[in-house]
C-alpha positions in Angstrom: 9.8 16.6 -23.4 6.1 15.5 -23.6 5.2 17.4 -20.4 7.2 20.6 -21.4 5.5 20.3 -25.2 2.0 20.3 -22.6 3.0 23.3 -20.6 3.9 25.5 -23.6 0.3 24.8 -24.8 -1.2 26.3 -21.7 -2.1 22.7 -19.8 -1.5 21.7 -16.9 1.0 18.8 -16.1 1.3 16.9 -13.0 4.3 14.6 -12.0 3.0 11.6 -9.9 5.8 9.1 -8.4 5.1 5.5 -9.8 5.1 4.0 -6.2 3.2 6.9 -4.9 0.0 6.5 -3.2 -3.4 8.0 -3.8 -6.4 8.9 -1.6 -9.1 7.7 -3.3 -10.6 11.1 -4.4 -7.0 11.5 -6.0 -7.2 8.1 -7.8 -11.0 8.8 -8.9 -9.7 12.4 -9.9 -7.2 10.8 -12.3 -9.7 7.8 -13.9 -12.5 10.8 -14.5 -14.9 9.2 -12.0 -16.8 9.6 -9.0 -14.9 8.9 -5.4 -18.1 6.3 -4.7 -17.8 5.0 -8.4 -13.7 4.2 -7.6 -14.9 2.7 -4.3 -17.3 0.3 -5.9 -14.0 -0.9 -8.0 -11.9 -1.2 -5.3 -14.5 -3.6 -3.6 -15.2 -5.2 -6.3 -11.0 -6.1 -6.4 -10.9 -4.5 -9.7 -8.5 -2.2 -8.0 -5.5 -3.1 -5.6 -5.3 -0.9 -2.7 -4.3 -0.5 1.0 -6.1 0.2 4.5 -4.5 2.6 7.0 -7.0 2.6 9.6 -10.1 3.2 8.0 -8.7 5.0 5.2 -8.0 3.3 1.4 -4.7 4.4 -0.1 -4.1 3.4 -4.2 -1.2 3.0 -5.7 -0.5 4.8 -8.7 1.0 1.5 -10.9 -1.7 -0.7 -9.8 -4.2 2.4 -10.5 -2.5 2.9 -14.3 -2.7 -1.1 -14.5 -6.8 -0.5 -14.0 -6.5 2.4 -17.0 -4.6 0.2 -19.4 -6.8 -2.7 -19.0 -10.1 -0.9 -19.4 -8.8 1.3 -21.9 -7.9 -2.2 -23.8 -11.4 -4.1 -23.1 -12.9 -0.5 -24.6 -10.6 -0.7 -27.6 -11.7 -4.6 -28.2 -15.4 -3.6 -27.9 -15.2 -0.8 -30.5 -13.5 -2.9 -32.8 -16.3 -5.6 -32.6 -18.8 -3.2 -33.3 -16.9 -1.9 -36.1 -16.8 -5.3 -37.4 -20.8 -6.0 -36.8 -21.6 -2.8 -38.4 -19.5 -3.5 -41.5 -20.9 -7.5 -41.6 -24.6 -5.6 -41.8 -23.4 -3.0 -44.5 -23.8 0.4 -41.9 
């Protein structure tokens, strides 16, 4: 219904498999970063992914668990600003 309700309002909807794998400029595509940016987060283990060859391959669960848990640690700092700013009267 969401995605139908998307389309009627002119955007664009893509359906993505849950199990599906990503190159990584499709995985950087979806977080709204750079390919080297998603790179540094897959080294960094921030990221799950796959080698074939010499290539990285995403998947798009463990790529959504990444977005949920950075989306949450943004959330948390917000909120302690929000608090700081209303302990100093801003």
């Amino acid at each position: 219904m969401q995605i139908l309700n998307e389309m009627a309002m002119g955007n664009a909807a893509t359906l993505i498999p849950v199990r599906a794998e990503l190159t990584t400029q499709e995985a950087a595509n979806l977080l709204n970063i750079s390919r080297p940016s998603l790179i540094q987060l897959l080294d960094q283990g921030k990221i799950e992914y796959r080698r074939i060859g010499t290539h990285r391959r995403v998947r798009f669960e463990g790529l959504m668990a990444y977005k949920r848990r950075a989306d949450a640690d943004r959330r948390a700092a917000l909120a302690e600003l929000a608090a700081y700013d209303q302990e100093i009267g801003l």
